[in-house]
C-alpha positions in Angstrom: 3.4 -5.5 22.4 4.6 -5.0 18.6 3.0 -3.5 16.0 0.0 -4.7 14.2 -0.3 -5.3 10.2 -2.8 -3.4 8.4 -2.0 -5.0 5.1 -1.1 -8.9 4.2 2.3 -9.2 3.9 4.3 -12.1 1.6 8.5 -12.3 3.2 10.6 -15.0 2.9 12.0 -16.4 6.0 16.1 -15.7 6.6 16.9 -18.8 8.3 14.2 -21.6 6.9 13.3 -20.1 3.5 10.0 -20.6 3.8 7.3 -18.3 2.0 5.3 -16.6 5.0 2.2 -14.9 4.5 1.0 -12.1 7.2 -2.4 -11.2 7.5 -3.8 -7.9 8.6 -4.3 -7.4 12.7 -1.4 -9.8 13.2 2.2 -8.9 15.0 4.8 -10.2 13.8 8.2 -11.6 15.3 10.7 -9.0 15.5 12.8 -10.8 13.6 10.6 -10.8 10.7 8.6 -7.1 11.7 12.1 -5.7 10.7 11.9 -7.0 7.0 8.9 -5.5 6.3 10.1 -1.7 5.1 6.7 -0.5 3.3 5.3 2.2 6.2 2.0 1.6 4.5 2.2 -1.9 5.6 1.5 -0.9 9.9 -1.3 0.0 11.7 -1.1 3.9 12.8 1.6 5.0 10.3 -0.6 8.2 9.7 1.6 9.3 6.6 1.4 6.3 5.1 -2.7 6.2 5.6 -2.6 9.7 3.5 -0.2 8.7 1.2 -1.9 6.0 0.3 -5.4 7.6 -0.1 -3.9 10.0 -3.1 -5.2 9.1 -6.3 -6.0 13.1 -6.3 -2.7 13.4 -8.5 -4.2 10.7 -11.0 -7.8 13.2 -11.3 -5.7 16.2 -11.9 -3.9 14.4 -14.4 -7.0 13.8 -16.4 -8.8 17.0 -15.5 -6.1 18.9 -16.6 -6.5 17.3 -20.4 -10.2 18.8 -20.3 -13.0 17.3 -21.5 -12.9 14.4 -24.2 -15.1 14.9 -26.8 -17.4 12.4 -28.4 -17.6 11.1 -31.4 -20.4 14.0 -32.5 -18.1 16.6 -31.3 -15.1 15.7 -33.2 -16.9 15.9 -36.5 
């Protein structure tokens, strides 16, 4: 049993060419499993299900600028 997509996936075929699309919940050839290099991409990669869920760096970004001020404030 391979491993299972948690994402769509869009590869290009080695030997035809031809645009494949993956959908999430399918396993694909190992031929074409081995293209796909994104860990975020699999079922169970549990570093890649944290690293994804990170926009924590993002809201210290902005909380770190303090408050805005309006356009009462500035005056």
């Amino acid at each position: 049993m391979g491993r299972r997509l948690r994402t769509a996936v869009h590869l290009t075929d080695p030997e035809t060419r031809e645009l494949l699309i993956l959908l999430p919940g399918e396993e694909p050839s190992a031929e074409h499993a081995e293209l796909i290099t994104h860990p975020a991409a699999w079922e169970g990669d549990d570093d890649s299900e944290t690293s994804a869920q990170t926009p924590k760096a993002d809201a210290k970004k902005s909380s770190a600028r303090g408050p805005s001020k309006t356009a009462t404030e500035a005056k």
